[in-house]
C-alpha positions as CSV (number, residue, x, y, z in Angstrom):
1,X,172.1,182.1,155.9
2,X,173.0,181.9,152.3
3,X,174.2,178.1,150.8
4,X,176.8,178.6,148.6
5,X,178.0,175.4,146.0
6,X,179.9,173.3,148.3
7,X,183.7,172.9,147.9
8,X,185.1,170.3,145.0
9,X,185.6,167.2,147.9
10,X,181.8,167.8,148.5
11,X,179.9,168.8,145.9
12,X,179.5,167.5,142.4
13,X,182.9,168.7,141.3
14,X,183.8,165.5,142.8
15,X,183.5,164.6,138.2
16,X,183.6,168.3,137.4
17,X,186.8,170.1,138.8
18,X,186.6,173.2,140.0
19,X,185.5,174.9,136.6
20,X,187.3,178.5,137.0
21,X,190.6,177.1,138.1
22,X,190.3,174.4,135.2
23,X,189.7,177.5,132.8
24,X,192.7,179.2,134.0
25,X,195.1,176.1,133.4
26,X,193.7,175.3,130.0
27,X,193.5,179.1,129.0
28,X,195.8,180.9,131.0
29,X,193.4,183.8,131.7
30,X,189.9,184.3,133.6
31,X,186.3,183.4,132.5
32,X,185.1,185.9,129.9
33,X,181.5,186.3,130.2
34,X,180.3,188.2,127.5
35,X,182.6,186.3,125.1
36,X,181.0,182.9,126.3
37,X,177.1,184.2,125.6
38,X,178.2,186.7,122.4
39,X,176.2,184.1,120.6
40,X,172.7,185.7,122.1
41,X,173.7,188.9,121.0
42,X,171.7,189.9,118.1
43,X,168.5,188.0,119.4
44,X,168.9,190.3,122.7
45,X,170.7,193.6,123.0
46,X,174.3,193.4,125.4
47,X,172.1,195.2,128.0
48,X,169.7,192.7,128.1
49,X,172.2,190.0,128.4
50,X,174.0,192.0,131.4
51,X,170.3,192.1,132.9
52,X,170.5,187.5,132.3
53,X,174.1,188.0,134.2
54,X,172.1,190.0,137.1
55,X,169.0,187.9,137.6
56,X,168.4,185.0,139.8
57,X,166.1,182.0,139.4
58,X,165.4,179.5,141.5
59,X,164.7,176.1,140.6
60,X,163.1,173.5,143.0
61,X,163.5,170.1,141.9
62,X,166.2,169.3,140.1
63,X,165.3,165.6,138.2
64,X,163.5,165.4,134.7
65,X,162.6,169.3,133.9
66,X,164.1,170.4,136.6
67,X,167.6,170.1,135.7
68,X,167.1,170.7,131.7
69,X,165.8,173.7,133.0
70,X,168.8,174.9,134.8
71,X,170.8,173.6,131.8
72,X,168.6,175.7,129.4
73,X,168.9,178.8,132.0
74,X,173.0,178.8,132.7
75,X,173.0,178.5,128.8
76,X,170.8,181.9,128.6
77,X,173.4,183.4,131.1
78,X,171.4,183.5,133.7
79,X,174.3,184.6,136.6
80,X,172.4,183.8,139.9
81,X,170.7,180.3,140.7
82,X,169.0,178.8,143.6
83,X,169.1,175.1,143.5
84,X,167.1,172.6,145.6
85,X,166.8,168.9,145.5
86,X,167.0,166.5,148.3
87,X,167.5,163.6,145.8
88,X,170.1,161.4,144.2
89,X,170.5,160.5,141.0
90,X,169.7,156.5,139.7
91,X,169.6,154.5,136.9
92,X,165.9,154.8,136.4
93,X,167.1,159.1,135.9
94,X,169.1,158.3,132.6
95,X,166.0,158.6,130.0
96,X,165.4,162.3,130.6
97,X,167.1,163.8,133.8
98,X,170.3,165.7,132.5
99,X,172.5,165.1,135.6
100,X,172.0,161.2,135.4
101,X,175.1,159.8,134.1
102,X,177.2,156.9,135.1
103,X,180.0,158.5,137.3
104,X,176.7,160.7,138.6
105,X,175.0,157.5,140.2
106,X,174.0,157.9,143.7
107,X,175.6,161.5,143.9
108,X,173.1,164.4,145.3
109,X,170.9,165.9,142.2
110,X,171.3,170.0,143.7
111,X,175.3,169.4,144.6
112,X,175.8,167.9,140.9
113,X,173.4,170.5,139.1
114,X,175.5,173.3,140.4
115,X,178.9,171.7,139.4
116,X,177.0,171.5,135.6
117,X,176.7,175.0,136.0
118,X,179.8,176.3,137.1
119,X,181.2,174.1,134.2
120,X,179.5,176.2,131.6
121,X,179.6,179.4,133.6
122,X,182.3,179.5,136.6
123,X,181.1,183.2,137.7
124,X,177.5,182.2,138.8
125,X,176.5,182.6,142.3
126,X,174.8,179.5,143.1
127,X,172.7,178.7,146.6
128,X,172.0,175.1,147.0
129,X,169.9,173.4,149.1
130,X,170.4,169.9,149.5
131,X,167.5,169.5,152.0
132,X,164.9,170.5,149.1
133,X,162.3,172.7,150.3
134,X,160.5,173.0,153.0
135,X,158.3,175.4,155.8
136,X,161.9,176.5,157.5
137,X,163.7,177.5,154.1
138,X,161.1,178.3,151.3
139,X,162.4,182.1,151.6
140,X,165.6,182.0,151.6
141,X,165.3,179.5,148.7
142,X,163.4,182.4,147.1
143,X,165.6,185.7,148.3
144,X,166.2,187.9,145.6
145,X,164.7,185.7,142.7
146,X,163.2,187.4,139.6
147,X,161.4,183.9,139.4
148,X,161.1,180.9,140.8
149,X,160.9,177.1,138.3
150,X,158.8,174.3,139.3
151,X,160.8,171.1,138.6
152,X,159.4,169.0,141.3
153,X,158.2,165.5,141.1
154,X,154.4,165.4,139.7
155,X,153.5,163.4,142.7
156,X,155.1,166.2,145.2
157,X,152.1,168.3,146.1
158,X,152.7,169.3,149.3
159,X,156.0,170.9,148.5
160,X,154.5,172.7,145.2
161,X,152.2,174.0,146.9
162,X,154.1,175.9,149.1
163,X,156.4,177.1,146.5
164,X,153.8,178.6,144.7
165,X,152.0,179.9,147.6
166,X,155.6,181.8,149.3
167,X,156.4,182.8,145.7
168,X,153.1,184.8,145.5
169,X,153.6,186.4,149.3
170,X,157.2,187.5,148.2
171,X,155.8,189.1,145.2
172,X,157.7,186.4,142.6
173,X,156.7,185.5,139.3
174,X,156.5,181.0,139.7
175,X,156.1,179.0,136.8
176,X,155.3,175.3,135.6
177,X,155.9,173.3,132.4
178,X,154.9,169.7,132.6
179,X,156.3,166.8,130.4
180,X,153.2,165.2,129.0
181,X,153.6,162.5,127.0
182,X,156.4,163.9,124.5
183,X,154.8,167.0,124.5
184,X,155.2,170.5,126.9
185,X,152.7,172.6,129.0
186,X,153.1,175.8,130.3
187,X,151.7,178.2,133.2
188,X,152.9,181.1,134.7
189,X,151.5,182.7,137.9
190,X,151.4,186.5,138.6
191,X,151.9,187.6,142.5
192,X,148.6,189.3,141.7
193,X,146.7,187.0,139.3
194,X,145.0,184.3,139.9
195,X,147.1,181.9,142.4
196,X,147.8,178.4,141.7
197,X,145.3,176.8,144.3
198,X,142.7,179.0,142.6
199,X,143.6,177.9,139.2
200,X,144.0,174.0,140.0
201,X,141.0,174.0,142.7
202,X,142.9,173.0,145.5
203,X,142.0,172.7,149.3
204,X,143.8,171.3,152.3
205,X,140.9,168.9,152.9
206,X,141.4,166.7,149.5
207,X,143.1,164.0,149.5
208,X,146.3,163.8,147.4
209,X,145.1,161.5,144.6
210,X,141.9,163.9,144.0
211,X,144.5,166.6,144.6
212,X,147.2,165.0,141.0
213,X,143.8,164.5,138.8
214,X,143.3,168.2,139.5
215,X,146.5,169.2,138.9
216,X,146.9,166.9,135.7
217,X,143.4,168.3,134.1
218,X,144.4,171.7,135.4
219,X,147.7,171.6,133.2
220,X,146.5,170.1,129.8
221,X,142.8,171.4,129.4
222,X,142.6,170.8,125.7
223,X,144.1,167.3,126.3
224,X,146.4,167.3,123.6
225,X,148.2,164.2,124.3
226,X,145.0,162.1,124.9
227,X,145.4,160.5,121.4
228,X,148.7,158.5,122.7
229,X,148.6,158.9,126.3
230,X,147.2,155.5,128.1
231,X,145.7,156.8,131.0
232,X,145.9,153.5,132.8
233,X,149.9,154.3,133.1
234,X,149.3,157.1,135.3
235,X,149.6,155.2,138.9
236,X,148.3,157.6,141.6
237,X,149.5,154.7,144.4
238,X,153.0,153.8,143.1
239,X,153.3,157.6,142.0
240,X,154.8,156.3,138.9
241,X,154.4,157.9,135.5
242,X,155.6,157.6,131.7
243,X,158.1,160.5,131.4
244,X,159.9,161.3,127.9
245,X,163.3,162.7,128.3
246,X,161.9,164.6,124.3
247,X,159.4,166.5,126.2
248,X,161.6,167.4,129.0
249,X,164.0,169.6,127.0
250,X,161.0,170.8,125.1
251,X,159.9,172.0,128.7
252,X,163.2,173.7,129.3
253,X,163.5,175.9,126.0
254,X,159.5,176.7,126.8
255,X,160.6,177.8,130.4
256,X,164.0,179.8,129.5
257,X,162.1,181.6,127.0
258,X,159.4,182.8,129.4
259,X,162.2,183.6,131.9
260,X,164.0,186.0,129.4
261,X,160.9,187.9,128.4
262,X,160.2,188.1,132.5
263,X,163.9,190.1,132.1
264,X,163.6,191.8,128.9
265,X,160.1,192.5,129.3
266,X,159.5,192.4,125.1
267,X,155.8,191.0,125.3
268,X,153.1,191.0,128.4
269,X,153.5,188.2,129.8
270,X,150.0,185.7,129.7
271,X,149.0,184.4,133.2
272,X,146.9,182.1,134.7
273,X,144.4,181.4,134.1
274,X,146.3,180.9,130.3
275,X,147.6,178.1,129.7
276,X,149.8,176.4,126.7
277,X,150.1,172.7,125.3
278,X,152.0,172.1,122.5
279,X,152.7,168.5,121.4
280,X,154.7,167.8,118.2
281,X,154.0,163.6,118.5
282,X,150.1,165.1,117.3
283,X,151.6,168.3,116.1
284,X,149.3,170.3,118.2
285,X,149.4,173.8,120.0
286,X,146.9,174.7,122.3
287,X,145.9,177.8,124.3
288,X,143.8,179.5,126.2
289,X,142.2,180.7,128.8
290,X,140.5,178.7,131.4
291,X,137.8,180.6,133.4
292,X,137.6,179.7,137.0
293,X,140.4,177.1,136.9
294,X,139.1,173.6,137.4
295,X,136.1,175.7,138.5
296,X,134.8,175.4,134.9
297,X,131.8,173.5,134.5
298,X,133.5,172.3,131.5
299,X,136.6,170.6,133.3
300,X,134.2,169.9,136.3
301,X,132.9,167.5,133.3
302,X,136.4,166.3,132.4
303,X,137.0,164.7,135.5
304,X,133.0,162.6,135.8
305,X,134.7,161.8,132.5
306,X,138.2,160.9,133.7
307,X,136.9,158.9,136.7
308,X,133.8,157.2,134.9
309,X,136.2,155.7,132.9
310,X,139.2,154.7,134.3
311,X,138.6,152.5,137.3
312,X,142.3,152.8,138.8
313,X,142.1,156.5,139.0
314,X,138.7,156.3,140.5
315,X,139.3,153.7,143.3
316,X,142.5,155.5,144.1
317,X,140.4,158.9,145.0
318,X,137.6,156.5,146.7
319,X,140.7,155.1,149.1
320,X,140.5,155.8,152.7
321,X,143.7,157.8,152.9
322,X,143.8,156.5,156.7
């Protein structure tokens, strides 16, 4: 059964009103799409912007990339969204998550996302699924997507990965850009490329600490950020982690960009195992492609190194996870 954006006494248009009947009293006449996006045109053709108005994404997570990356996509026109978060927003939010603002305190993150979206564009079709994701709704979250965003908490393994794995089965492009330190990462996964437990070396028998260094080594392999980046403030147990607000709208334009060349289809898209890093605090841009995943001998050395050297990370892997 389809969830659409809940009514203005429930939803986040509790702060936003109803945006198309607000439109109409202010203008006296219906939402015009094509006027309100007319700025695209000349980067991208009035077909391909009609193609933005007929595509869905979904987005799962909906806090520091997550919602600058639905912000960034309703911007692009994107007409269709899927939204799932089974958060609310708090004060620690306000450095980087773009629905975290005062009258937005304690409010549901996927209810408030999809009133920020019918206030730029009141014709989208939005699902939301205030229950986030889970076994029971992972594909209806992903009916009829052209892609699917990760924007879920670092520490959320579990839940990524089952979005990646029922985005491959339905045949879905899913993609990842990670805020590290104030710079952006990027990796898309093909259906029929290599998946995402492939690429990050993942099995159901680690434990999740062993399972984030992966992840983190996986997502960076040229370690841009490791100039700055004081690996002691990664904290595995708290699942607490520095977190720029800089690098999470450098993550969105990275993702909305790779989501309309997914629609307009101008270059071939690069897949795992590629991967991107660009961090303008070193003014760095890496990429490449990683052989085997964290199979690589060389990343295989990258984490005796990581775990040689920082005892926290290394006791929190040793840790009976009871």
């Amino acid at each position: 059964m389809t969830r659409e954006a809940a009514s203005p006494q429930h939803s986040a248009s509790r702060y936003v009103l109803d945006a198309s009947q607000s439109f109409r009293e202010r203008t006296g006449s219906d939402f015009d799409y094509a006027e309100a996006f007319s700025r695209n045109l000349g980067l991208v053709s009035e077909d391909e912007q009609d193609r933005f108005r007929r595509a869905r994404v979904a987005v799962a997570g909906l806090g520091g990339v997550g919602g600058v990356h639905v912000m960034a996509l309703a911007r692009l026109g994107i007409g269709s969204f899927s939204l799932a978060d089974l958060d609310t927003f708090e004060l620690a939010n306000m450095n980087r998550q773009a629905g975290a603002m005062v009258q937005t305190l304690g409010q549901p993150k996927a209810e408030v996302m999809a009133g920020m979206v019918r206030a730029i564009n009141p014709t989208a079709e939005i699902r939301v699924f205030p229950e986030g994701i889970n076994e029971d709704n992972v594909n209806e979250f992903l009916e009829g997507a052209l892609a699917v965003v990760d924007g879920l908490d670092f520490f959320n393994m579990k839940a990524r990965r089952l979005l990646f794995r029922a985005a491959r089965e339905r045949g879905i492009y899913a993609l990842t850009a990670a805020p590290i330190g104030f710079g952006s990462t990027l990796h898309v996964f093909s259906p029929t490329g290599m998946s995402f437990d492939e690429y990050f070396d993942l099995r159901d028998d680690m434990s999740l600490p062993e399972q984030l260094i992966h992840f983190g080594l996986g997502l960076a392999p040229k370690l841009a950020h490791v100039q700055y980046f004081p690996p002691g403030e990664l904290d595995l147990d708290g699942r607490r982690a520095p977190s720029m607000g800089a690098a999470c709208f450098l993550c969105a334009g990275v993702i909305a960009t790779e989501v309309a060349n997914l629609v307009m289809r101008r270059r071939e898209t690069r897949v795992a195992p590629w991967f991107f890093q660009f961090d303008p605090m070193v003014q760095a841009y890496k990429v490449g492609r990683l052989r085997g995943g964290n199979r690589n001998p060389i990343q295989r050395l990258k984490k005796w190194w990581v775990l040689r050297t920082n005892p926290r990370l290394r006791n929190a892997i040793r840790r009976p996870t009871g």
